[in-house]
C-alpha positions, 0 to 999 in steps of 0.5 A: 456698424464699427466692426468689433475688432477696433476695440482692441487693438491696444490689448494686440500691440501690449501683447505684440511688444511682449513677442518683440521683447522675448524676441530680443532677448536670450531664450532657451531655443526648446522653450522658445519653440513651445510657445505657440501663437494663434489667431482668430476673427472675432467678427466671425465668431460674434456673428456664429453666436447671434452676437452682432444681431444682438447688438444691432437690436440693443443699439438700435432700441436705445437709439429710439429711445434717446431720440423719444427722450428728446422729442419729449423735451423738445415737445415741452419747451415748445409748449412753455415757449407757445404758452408763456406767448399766448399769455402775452399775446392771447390774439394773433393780432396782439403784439408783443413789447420789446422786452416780451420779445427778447425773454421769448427769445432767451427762452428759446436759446435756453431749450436750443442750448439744452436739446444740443447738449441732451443730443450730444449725451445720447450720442456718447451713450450710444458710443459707450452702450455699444463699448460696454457689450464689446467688453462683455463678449470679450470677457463671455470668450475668456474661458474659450479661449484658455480651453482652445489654447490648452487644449491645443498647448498655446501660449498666445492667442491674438485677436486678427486686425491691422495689428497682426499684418501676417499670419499662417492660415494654419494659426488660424484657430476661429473654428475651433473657438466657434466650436468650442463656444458651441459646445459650451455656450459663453455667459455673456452679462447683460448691459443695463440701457443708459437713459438721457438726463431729464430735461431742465426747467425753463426758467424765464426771468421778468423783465422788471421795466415792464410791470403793466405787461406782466400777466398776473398768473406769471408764476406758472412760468418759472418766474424766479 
């Protein structure tokens, strides 16, 4: 699973361009010297508190459950495709005309068309289920994090990625947060699981050269 830390790293550079900015600006040494940085491994800290178990079982339930969505809508045109087959050709000897063949063939480029799209969905709301928890662990550490840094007067507290390429283990204050959240459980609100779109209708349109091939229950397969 994508680590949680790519996700931020656009709020790491907004608040390194704030350290360069006061830096290349006239500051008073002595406040200067109070505003004190640190760091922290969220991975570490999702992990204490169970959130990346978490996650993995929330992301892996609606996998199933957009893979059973699409299984559905398979298993439902391929029945209208066998059905609207058997209607014309109720033998296996039977044949089909030309025109019987090529609405066949629509209808089956129409559910490939559909299923395609439907698989697509699933996967960005799979990639936007999992974006969604991130964004409520983060906010479920906010209080953490102002309680940590009063407490220990910093001014800033970075999240350590690739943004941050040095930093004194003595900055490192990750225990300190697992600490903290220990004592005083984070509220983290739950992500309502997305569901796929329902599957469209199929609908087939008659061949109008044939009128003798028609079978006369032919509204039952989405005649328009």
């Amino acid at each position: 699973m994508n680590r949680f830390r790519m996700i931020c790293c656009a709020s790491a550079l907004a608040a390194m361009a704030v350290l360069f900015t006061n830096g290349c600006q006239k500051v008073d040494p002595a406040q200067s010297a109070n505003t004190r940085v640190a760091v922290y491994d969220i991975d570490r800290v999702a992990h204490d508190m169970g959130w990346t178990t978490d996650m993995q079982t929330n992301l892996a339930a609606l996998q199933n459950q957009i893979k059973s969505d699409l299984k559905r809508a398979q298993d439902q045109y391929t029945n209208q495709i066998l059905d609207q087959k058997h209607q014309w050709a109720p033998k296996d000897t039977d044949k089909l005309t030309p025109e019987q063949a090529d609405a066949l063939g629509k209808m089956n480029a129409f559910a490939n068309q559909v299923l395609s799209q439907l698989n697509q969905n699933g996967n960005q709301q799979l990639m936007n289920y999992r974006q969604q928890w991130i964004i409520q662990y983060r906010e479920a550490l906010r209080p953490i994090l102002e309680q940590v840094a009063e407490e220990r007067k910093l001014g800033i507290i970075l999240e350590k990625n690739e943004t941050v390429q040095f930093s004194e283990p003595s900055s490192d204050i990750t225990d300190a947060i697992i600490d903290m959240a220990r004592a005083h459980a984070p509220v983290v609100n739950p992500v309502a699981m997305p569901t796929l779109p329902t599957a469209p209708p199929m609908e087939l349109k008659w061949p109008t050269s044939q009128p003798a091939s028609k079978p006369a229950d032919s509204s039952d397969s989405g005649k328009q």
